[in-house]
C-alpha positions, -999 to 999 in steps of 0.1 A, spaced: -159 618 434 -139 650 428 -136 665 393 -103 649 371 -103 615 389 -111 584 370 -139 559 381 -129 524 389 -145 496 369 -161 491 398 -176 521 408 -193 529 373 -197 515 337 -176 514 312 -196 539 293 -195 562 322 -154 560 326 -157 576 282 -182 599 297 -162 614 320 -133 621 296 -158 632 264 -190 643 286 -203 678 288 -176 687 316 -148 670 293 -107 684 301 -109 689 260 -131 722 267 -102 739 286 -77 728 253 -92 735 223 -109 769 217 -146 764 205 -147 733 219 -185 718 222 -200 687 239 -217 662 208 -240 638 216 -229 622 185 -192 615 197 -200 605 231 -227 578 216 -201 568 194 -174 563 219 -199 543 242 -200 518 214 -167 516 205 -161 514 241 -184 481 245 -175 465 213 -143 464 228 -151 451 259 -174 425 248 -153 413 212 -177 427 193 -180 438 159 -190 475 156 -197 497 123 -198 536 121 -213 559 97 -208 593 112 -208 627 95 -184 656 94 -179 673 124 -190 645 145 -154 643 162 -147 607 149 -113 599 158 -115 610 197 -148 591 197 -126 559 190 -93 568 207 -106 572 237 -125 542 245 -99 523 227 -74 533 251 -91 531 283 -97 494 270 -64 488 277 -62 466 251 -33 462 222 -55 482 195 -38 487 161 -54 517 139 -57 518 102 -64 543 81 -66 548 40 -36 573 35 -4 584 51 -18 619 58 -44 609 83 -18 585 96 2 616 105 -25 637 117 -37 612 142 -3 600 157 14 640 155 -20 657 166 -52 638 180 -28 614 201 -8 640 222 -38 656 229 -59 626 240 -25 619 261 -26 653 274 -60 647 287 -62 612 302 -32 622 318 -54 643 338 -71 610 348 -37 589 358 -38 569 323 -5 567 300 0 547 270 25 542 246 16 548 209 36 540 176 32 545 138 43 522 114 47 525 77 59 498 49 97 492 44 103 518 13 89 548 35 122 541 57 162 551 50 182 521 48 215 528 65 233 501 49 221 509 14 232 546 16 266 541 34 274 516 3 258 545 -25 281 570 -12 310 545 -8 305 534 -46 326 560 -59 288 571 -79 285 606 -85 266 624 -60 238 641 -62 223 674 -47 194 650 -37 213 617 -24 234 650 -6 201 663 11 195 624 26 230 627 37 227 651 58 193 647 68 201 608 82 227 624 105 199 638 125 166 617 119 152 600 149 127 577 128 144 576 92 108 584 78 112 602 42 79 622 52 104 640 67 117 647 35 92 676 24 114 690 0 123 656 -17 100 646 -50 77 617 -53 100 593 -69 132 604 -66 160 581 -84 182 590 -49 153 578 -23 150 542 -46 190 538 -41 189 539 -1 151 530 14 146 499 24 126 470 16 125 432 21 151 424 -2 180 447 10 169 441 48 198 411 59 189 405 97 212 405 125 242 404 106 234 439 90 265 467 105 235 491 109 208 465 128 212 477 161 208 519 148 183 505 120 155 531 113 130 500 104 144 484 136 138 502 158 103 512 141 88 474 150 102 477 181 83 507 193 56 493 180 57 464 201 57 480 231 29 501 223 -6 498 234 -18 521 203 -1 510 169 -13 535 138 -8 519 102 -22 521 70 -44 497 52 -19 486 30 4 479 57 -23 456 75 -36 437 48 3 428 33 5 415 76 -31 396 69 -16 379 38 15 371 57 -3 357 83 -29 336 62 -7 328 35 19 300 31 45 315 56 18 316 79 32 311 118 66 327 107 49 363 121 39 391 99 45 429 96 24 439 124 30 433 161 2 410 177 -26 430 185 -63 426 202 -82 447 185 -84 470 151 -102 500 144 -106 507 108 -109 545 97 -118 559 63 -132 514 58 -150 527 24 -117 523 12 -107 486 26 -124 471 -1 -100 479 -29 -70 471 -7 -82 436 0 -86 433 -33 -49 438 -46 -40 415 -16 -68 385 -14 -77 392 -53 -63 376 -89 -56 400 -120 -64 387 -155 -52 406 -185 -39 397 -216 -4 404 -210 -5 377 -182 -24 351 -204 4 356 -231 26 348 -203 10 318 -191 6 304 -227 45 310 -234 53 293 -203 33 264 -209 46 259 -244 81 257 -224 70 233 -200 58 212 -229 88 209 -246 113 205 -215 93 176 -207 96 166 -236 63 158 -244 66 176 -280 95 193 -290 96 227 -304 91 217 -337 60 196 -333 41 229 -322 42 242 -356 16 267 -348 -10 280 -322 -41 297 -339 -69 316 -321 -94 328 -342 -123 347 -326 -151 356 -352 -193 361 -351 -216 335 -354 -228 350 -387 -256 324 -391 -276 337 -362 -293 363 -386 -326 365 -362 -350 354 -380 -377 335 -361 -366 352 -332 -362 393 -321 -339 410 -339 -320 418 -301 -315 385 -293 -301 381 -330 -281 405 -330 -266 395 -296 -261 362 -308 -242 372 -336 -219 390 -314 -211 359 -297 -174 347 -303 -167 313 -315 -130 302 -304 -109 273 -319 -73 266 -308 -54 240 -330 -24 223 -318 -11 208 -350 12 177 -348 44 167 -375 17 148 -396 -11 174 -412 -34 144 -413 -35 138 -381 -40 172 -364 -72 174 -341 -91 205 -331 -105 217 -299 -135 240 -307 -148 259 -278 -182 266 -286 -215 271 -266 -228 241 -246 -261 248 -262 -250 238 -294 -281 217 -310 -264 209 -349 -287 232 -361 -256 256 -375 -226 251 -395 -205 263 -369 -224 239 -341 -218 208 -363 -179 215 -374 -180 221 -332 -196 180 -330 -178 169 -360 -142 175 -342 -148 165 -308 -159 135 -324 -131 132 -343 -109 135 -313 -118 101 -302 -104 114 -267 -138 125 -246 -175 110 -256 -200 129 -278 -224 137 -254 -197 154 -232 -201 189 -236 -178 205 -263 -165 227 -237 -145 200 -213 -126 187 -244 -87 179 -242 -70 182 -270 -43 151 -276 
């Protein structure tokens, strides 16, 4: 086999066919100046290579220096699979579709492989050509920035405001024309057939190499798995997906697969409800003459008989009582939610007893904490 020719599947292994194209005698060492064979790479792209072929599952903890991205370029591409890449930030994004691409096409061209490779972003990163032929239509004032997109639209290729170096992070002109799911309209849009985001998914679904961001893929996973699911998602179908910089997946997922609690949102849910109470008429807005939460120590757990630790965590320990108080005072119940391990040894543990009793609505020996207030 002469030098520069690819192996067949048949002739060698697929860990052979990486070897050739990272190995010791690799068409990188006549491109980049101090290049040197690692052992490290090429191990790494054999098992990204047979991950691939076999649907495996593959993780990678390699150090600086070790060459990385070629390691799972490479393999990933001579898979000939669809293989979607996703990285933490935009910057990497750009270095490895702008830099470590061309050059891995430079060198498997060598070898008679070519492959089509795309980069995707989410809608705001893109101009919306609808959006700023209606700002400057408006009769608004213009200004010096909305004038820079202007002129820099009339010669884009991708509409991506990365190429917008000059333009601040969140400038008021860029939030007038991007675009985003709202302002995109479909087929019937003036601009669809020119559209920058357009013509971004359709690159990307001829492409065998599609480079996102983990933001990007996770907003497609919660398309896909949510309840639009079947209606497609962000991302062209793929076959594989290569995760770089994955320390950082987990805190993605997280704002995508995960719930938020704070106390602006519980105030929320509480006004809400007190909405949908009296719309259904079930009380009306007078009846709920008050909602008290009162959250104070257990001040009779002093410790005494026990460590002082445990008695002083005890007395940290918030007792909570919501009232709900009807038109007639004498007939207002009480939902106390105390500890389940109330034994009516306390004051507080037998006013806790004492109203769920009084409740009449749920048993005494339920525990104090499943109550329903009337």
């Amino acid at each position: 086999m002469q030098s520069g020719e690819l192996s067949a599947p048949g002739e060698s292994s697929r860990a052979s066919r990486v070897d050739e194209v990272l190995g010791p005698t690799s068409p990188l060492a006549r491109r980049l100046p101090g290049y040197e064979h690692r052992e490290g790479q090429l191990a790494m792209a054999r098992a990204v290579h047979e991950a691939l072929s076999k649907d495996g599952h593959l993780f990678v903890e390699a150090g600086t220096g070790t060459g990385k991205t070629l390691a799972y370029l490479v393999p990933a591409i001579l898979s000939g699979r669809k293989v979607v890449v996703s990285t933490a930030t935009h910057a990497l994004q750009e270095q490895i579709f702008t830099k470590d691409l061309p050059l891995v096409r430079e060198v498997l061209a060598e070898h008679g492989v070519e492959f089509k490779a795309a980069l995707m972003k989410g809608l705001s990163n893109y101009l919306c050509k609808r959006r700023l032929s209606e700002r400057l239509r408006s009769g608004e004032l213009v200004s010096s920035d909305l004038a820079r997109i202007q002129r820099w639209a009339e010669s884009s290729t991708d509409g991506d405001r990365a190429e917008l170096e000059d333009l601040e992070e969140g400038a008021h002109a860029w939030r007038d024309v991007h675009s985003s799911t709202e302002t995109r309209i479909g087929a019937g849009c003036t601009f669809y057939d020119e559209c920058f985001v357009t013509r971004m998914r359709r690159e990307a679904e001829n492409a065998q190499v599609v480079v996102v961001n983990h933001h990007l893929f996770f907003a497609d996973l919660a398309l896909r798995t949510g309840k639009n699911a079947g209606f497609g998602g962000a991302i062209p179908a793929y076959d594989a997906v290569i995760f770089d910089e994955a320390h950082q997946i987990e805190s993605v997922a997280t704002d995508f697969f995960g719930v938020r609690i704070s106390s602006a949102r519980l105030d929320s849910l509480v006004r809400d409800a007190r909405r949908g109470v009296v719309s259904a008429k079930v009380l009306d807005a007078t009846s709920i003459a008050s909602s008290t939460v009162s959250s104070r120590p257990d001040s009779t757990s002093s410790g005494r008989g026990r460590g002082q630790g445990e008695g002083r965590a005890r007395a940290r320990r918030p007792r909570v009582e919501v009232r709900l108080r009807r038109g007639d005072p004498a007939r207002a119940t009480t939902a106390a939610a105390c500890s389940p391990r109330a034994t009516g040894r306390t004051p507080a543990s037998r006013r806790c007893r004492d109203s769920m009793r009084r409740s009449r609505r749920c048993s005494p020996s339920r525990s104090p904490t499943s109550a329903m207030t009337p």
